[in-house]
Structure formats: structure tokens, C-alpha cells
N, C-alpha and C positions, 0 to 999 in steps of 0.2 A: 105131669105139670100140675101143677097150681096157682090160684088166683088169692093175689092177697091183698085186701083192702081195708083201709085203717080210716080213723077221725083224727084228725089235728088241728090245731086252733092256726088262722091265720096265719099269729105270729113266727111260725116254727115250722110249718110243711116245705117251705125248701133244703133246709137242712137234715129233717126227717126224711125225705125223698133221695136225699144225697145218699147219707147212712145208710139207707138200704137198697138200694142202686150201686153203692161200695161192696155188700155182701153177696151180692149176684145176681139179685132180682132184678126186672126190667129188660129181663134179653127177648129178642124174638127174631128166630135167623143173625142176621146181619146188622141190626140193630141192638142198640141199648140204651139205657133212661128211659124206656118207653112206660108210660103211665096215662089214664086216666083220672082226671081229676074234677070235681063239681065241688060249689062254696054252696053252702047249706049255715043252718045253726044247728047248732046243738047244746045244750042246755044239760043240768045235770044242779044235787044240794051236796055238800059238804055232809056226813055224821061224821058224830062225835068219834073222837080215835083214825079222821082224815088227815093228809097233811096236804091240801090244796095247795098248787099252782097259782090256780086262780079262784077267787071268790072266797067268802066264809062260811062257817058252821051252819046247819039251820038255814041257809036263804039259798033259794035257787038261782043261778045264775046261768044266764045266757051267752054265749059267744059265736062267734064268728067261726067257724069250721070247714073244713074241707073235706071231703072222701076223696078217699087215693086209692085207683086198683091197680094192678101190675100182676103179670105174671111172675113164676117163680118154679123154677125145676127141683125135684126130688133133691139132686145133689143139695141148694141151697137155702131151700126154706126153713131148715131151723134157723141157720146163720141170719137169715131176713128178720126173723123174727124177733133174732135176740138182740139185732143191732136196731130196730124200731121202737123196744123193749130201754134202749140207753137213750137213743138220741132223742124220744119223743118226754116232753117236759109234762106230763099228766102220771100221778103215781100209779094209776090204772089204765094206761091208755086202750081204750078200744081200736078191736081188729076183728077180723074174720077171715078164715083160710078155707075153701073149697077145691075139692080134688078135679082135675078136668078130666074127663073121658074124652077118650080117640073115639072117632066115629068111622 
């Protein structure tokens, strides 16, 4: 198993949650769409040769954010990945994947 949790700007985490809750993630037993999620900001500048979503060149810009974690099985986690990878509207968008150990 693995845990995968990403940044997305307000406007767009239920759709990104969908997307990859489409590709398999969010199972656990008997359940699905299971997520963790906390609003935060996050912040980040445009350089030069970006092609921002949001904000411009040069200034830093502030938004409204979300972290999102969800589990994700071996079978799935590329497909999580590649479909948070379309649906998330930042040309970089941040994630992080962690392997879980059985205890």
C-alpha cells in the first residue's frame, strides 16, 4: 500500500479528488472516496519559461490550498498518479507518495 497526498488550490480539489478516486485510490476494505483533507496556503513565483495557472512572472503569489492523502494499492498508484497528473490544473503540481509497511 501506499499513501498519496497532493496540493490543490481550492478551486479544483473536488474534481482532482474525483480523478483519482476514478483510477483506484481511496479504497480501504469496504469503503471508497476515502480521503483526508486540510485547507492550508500555499504559496509559490512564476520564472521565466513558466506557464502559470495562476499568478505571474517574478511575484509570488499566494493561494488557498488544500492537502489531500488517500491511500493507494501497488495495483494503482501509477494510474493515481497520472490521472492527478491531468486533472490537477498547476503545470507542476505537488505530491508525495510513501510506501506503507505492514506491521
Amino acid at each position: 500500500m501506499y499513501k498519496l497526498s497532493f496540493f490543490v488550490p481550492e478551486s479544483h480539489v473536488e474534481a482532482t479528488k474525483k480523478a483519482v478516486f476514478e483510477s483506484g485510490a481511496g479504497k480501504m476494505g469496504d469503503y471508497d472516496s476515502c480521503a483526508w483533507q486540510t485547507r492550508g496556503q500555499g504559496q509559490f513565483r512564476p520564472l521565466p519559461g513558466s506557464s502559470p495557472h495562476i499568478g505571474q512572472h517574478g511575484h509570488v503569489e499566494y493561494v488557498a490550498e488544500y492537502k489531500v492523502e488517500m491511500v493507494c494499492s501497488e495495483e494503482t498508484i501509477q494510474a493515481a498518479i497520472a490521472a492527478l497528473k491531468l486533472a490537477h490544473p498547476y503545470e507542476e503540481p505537488a505530491y508525495e507518495v510513501y510506501r506503507l509497511e505492514p506491521l
